[in-house]
N, C-alpha and C positions, 0 to 999 in steps of 0.2 A: 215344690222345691226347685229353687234355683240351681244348675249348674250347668258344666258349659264340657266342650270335646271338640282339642287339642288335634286336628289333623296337618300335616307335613302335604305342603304342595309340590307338584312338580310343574313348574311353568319353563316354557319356553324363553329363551333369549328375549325376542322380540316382549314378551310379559314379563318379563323382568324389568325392560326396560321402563316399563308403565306403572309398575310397582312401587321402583326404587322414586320416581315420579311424585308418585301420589305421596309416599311417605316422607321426600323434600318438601313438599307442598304443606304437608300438613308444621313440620318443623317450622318453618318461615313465617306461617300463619300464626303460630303459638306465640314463637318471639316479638313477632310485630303488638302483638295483643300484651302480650308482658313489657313490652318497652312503655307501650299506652298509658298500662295502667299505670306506669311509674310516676308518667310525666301527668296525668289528670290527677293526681292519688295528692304530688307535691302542689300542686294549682290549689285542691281543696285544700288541703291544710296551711296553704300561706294564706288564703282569704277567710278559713275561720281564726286565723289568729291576728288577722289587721283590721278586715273589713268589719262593720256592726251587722247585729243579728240581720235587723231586717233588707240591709242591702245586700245581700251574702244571696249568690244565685249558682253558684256550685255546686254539684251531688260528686257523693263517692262514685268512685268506678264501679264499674260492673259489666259481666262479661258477656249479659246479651245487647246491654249498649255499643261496646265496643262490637259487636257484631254488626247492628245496621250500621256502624260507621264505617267499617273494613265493604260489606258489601254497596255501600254508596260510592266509594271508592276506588274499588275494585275494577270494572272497567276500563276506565281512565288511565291505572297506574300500576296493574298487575294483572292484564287479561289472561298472563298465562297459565294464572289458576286455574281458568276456565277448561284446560285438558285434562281436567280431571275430575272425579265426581264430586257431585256438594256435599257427600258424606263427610269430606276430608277436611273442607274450610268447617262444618256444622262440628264433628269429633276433635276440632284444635281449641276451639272456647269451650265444647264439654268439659275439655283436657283443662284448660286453663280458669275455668270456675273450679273445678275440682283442688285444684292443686290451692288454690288462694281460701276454698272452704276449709279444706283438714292443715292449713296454716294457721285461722284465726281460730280452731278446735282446738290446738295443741297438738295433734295426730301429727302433722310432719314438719320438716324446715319450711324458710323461707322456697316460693318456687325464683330456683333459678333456669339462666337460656341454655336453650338443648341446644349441642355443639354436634355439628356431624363429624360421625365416628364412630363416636362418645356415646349419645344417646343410644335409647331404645327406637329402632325402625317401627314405627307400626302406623295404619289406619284403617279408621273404626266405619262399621260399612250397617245402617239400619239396616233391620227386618225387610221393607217392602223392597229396597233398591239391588237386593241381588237373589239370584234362582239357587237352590240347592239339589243337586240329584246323587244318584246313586253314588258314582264316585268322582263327581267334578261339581265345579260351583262357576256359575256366569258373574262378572264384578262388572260393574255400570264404566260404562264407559270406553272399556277396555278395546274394543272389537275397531271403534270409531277410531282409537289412538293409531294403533296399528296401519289401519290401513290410510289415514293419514300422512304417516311415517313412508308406508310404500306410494304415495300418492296414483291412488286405486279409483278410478270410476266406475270401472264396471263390473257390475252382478255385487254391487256392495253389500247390497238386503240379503243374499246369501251368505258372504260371507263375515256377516257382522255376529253371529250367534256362533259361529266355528269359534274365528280367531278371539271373541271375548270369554272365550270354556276354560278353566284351567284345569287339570288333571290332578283327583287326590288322590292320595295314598289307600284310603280306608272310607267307607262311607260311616253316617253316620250312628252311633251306637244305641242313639234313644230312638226306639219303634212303636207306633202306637198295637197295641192290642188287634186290631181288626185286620192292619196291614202285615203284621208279623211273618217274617217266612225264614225257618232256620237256616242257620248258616253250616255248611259242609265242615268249616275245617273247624277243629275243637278249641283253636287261638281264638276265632272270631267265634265261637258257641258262648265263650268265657266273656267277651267284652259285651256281648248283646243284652240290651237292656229293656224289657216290654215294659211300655208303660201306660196307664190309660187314657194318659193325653200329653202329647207334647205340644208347643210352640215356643218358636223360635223367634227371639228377641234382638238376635244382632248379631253380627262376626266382628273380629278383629285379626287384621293380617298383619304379623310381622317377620320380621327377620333372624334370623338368630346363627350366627356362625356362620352365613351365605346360604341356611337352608331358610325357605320360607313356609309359614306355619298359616293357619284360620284357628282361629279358636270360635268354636262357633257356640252361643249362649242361648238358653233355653230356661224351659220352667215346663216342668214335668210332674205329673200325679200318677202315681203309683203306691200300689200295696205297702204296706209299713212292714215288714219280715219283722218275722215272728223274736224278740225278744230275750236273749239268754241270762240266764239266769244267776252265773258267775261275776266274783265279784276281785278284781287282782288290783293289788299294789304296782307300777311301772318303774324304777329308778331307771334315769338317762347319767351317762358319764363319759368318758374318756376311751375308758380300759376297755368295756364294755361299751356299747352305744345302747342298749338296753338290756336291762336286767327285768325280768317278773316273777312276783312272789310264788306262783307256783312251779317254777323251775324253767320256764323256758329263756332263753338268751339269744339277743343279737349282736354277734359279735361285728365289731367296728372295723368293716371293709378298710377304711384309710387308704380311698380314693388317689388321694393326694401326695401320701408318701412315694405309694408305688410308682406313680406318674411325673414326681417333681423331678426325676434324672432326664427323664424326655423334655417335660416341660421348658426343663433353665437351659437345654440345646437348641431350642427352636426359637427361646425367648434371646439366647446368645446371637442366633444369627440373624433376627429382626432388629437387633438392634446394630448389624454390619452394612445393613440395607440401604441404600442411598435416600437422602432428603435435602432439598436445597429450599433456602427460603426467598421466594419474591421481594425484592427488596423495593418495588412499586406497593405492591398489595401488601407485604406483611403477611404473607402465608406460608406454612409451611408445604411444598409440594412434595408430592410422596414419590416414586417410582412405582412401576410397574411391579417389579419384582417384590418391594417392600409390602404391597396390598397381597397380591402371594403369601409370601410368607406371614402376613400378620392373618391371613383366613388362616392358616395351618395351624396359630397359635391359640384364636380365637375356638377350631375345633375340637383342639387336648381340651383346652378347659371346659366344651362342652361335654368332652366324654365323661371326662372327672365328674360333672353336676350329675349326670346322666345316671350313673352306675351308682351314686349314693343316694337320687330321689328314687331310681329301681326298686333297693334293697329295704329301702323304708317303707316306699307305698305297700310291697307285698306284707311285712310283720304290720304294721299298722290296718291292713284291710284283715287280714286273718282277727288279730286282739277284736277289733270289732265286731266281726260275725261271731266271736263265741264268747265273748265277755259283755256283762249288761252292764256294770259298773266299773270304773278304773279312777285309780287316784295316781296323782301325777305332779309332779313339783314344779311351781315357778322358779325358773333358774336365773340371776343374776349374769347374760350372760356378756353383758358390755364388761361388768365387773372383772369377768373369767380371758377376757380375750386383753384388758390391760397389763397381765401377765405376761411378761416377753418369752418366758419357757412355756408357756402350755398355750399360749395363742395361736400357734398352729396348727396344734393336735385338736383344740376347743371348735377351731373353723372347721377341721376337716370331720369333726362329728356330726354339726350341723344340727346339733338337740332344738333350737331353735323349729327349727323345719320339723321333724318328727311333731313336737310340740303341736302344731297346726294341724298338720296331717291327721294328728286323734283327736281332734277337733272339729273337723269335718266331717272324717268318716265314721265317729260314734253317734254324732249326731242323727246323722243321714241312717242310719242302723235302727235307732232307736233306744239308743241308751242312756246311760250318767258320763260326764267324766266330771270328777274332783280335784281342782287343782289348788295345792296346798302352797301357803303361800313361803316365799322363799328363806323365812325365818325360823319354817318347820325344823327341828330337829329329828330330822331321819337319819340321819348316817350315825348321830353322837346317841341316840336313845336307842336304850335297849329293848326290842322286840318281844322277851320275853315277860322282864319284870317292869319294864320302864325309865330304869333308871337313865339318866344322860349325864355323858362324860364332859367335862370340859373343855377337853382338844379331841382333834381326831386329821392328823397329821396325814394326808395323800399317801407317804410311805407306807401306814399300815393297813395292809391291804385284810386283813383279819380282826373281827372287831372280837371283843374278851372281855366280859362284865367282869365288874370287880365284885358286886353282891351278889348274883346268883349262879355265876362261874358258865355262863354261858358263851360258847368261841363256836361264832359263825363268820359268812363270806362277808364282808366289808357290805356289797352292795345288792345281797340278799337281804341281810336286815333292815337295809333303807325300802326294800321294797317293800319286807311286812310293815313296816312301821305305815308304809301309804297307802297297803292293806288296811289297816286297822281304821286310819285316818277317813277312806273312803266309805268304808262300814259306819262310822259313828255320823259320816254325812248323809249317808243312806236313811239312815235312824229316826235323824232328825228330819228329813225331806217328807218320809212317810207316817213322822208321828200325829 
């Protein structure tokens, strides 16, 4: 099984400074490579529509082409790549085949240029090119920048392994079998993972709100847990963020409501912040204080994410250790958010995300999920006898069969209904 553990760095100043580095580096790299491919992309297609078949000496682009072009180049006209590892320039064409494959799949838009800011900070660091220990990780390159920066000769072979250490938060949670040794505190007893073999395939370091993150990726074999045997209906919604057919509920934290009074005062005073534009460059320059205040705004919304992927990962790890089948609706939910009255309440649910979450972890568990497609009538059919109503109007929060006089909760009966849905797919899966 693939998956990957999310550790929070704590780097020094002077690693920040090589961080933020590396992950320019990579940005610049991408854009260079997306600009390329525009301008070869228009070349091919003017010479297959003038030139004849057989003098036609153009290929489509592509992004390990474009790679020995940028490093033939390279030297010459951007050595200052070079302060930084080749994980950075090798993860900007990963980045940028990737994004031009799941365009011509359907899977995403077109890719466009990462703006700094704007974008996601990250870069992607192979398996052999960095150490991992207990609670720090060595990143290539790093130790060499530093003392660079301080223009250091002497005793460098010492202190090139200190100053390239960064400091994590948590080591890491997949152990193999032979090296296992428990952990004292009952937080880190709970995340320990034995398993009978890991290897680690890769980090990825980014930023997020000014804290910086590894997600470090693996592929571990471990025992398959034992299976249960329970089989529930899920309804996701609004009022509730889940409902399940046999009486459990997660009620809808609504992150967002509670936080949008703080939020629109710190979003009020970023936008008091000074900003002048270069009237050479066409830039906008920020202040000092503005980068301040726009981390503080950057942090609420981290918290806000924070406290509703909490409350989700715990009902979603739970549903999966004791449930072996779960039915679950595809929800419309672009549909839901073109609503101007419930678009905000639909965002701050985030059924979306939940969705996924039972998706991984029932997996990973060893179970079924059934997801019912989004035309299912769960909320209009009745549970009992089957019948389904025509309307069923958000107001009524109490559903009431007209033929067999059954009045249940509104989104209790949507979950038998996903109940029954997941049984008849059970049915069929093992007939």
């Amino acid at each position: 099984m693939k998956t990957a553990h999310k550790i929070r760095m704590n780097p020094t100043p002077e690693q920040v400074e090589y961080l933020k580095r590396a992950c320019g580096t990579r940005r610049f790299i991408y854009n260079w490579g997306r600009e390329q491919w525009e301008k070869q992309y228009q070349a091919y297609t003017a010479e297959q529509e003038t030139v004849p078949q057989e003098q036609r000496v153009l290929k489509p682009p592509h992004a390990l082409a474009l790679k020995k072009q940028f490093n033939q180049i390279r030297e010459q006209e951007y050595p200052w790549t070079y302060h930084v590892t080749k994980c950075v320039v090798e993860g900007a064409f990963d980045d940028l085949k990737n994004a031009y494959d799941n365009f011509f799949a359907g899977r995403a838009n077109y890719p466009q240029y990462k703006k700094k800011g704007k974008s996601h900070e990250s870069f992607y660091l192979s398996n052999d090119k960095f150490t991992l220990g207990s609670h720090w990780i060595s990143i290539p390159g790093l130790g060499r920048f530093i003392l660079d920066q301080r223009q250091t000769k002497k005793d460098r072979g010492k202190l090139l392994r200190r100053l390239g250490t960064v400091n994590l938060a948590e080591k890491l949670r997949f152990v193999e079998k032979g090296k296992a040794t428990t952990p004292t505190k009952k937080r880190n007893q709970r995340k320990h993972v034995v398993c009978e073999r890991v290897k680690i395939l890769g980090a990825t370091v980014c930023c997020e709100a000014g804290h910086w993150y590894v997600s470090i990726q693996g592929d571990i074999t471990r025992e398959r847990p034992t299976t249960p045997e329970a089989v529930v209906g899920v309804d996701v919604g609004v009022k509730h963020a889940a409902v399940v057919s046999d009486g459990r509920r997660l009620e809808n934290q609504r992150p967002l409501a509670l936080h949008l009074k703080k939020l629109g005062k710190l979003q009020r005073q970023l936008s008091k912040k000074e900003k002048t534009k270069d009237p050479q460059t066409r830039r906008t320059v920020f202040s000092k204080n503005y980068e301040k205040q726009r981390l503080k705004v950057a942090r609420k919304h981290q918290q806000i994410a924070n406290i509703r992927r909490d409350v989700q990962h715990k009902f979603t790890t739970e549903l999966a250790r004791t449930c072996g089948a779960i039915g679950i609706e595809d929800l419309n939910i672009l549909g839901m958010m073109a609503n101007r009255k419930l678009s905000r309440a639909v965002a701050d649910a985030a059924m979306g995300q939940l969705l996924q979450f039972l998706k991984t972890k029932v997996a990973n568990a060893g179970g079924e999920l059934f997801i019912a497609s989004r035309w299912f009538p769960s909320t209009k059919r009745c549970s009992c006898c089957g019948q389904v109503k025509k309307r069923m109007p958000l107001k009524h929060r109490t559903y009431e069969c007209v033929a067999c006089g059954l009045v249940i909760d509104r989104d209790l009966n949507a979950a038998l209904n996903l109940l029954w849905f997941a049984t008849q797919q059970l049915r069929q899966l093992h007939a």
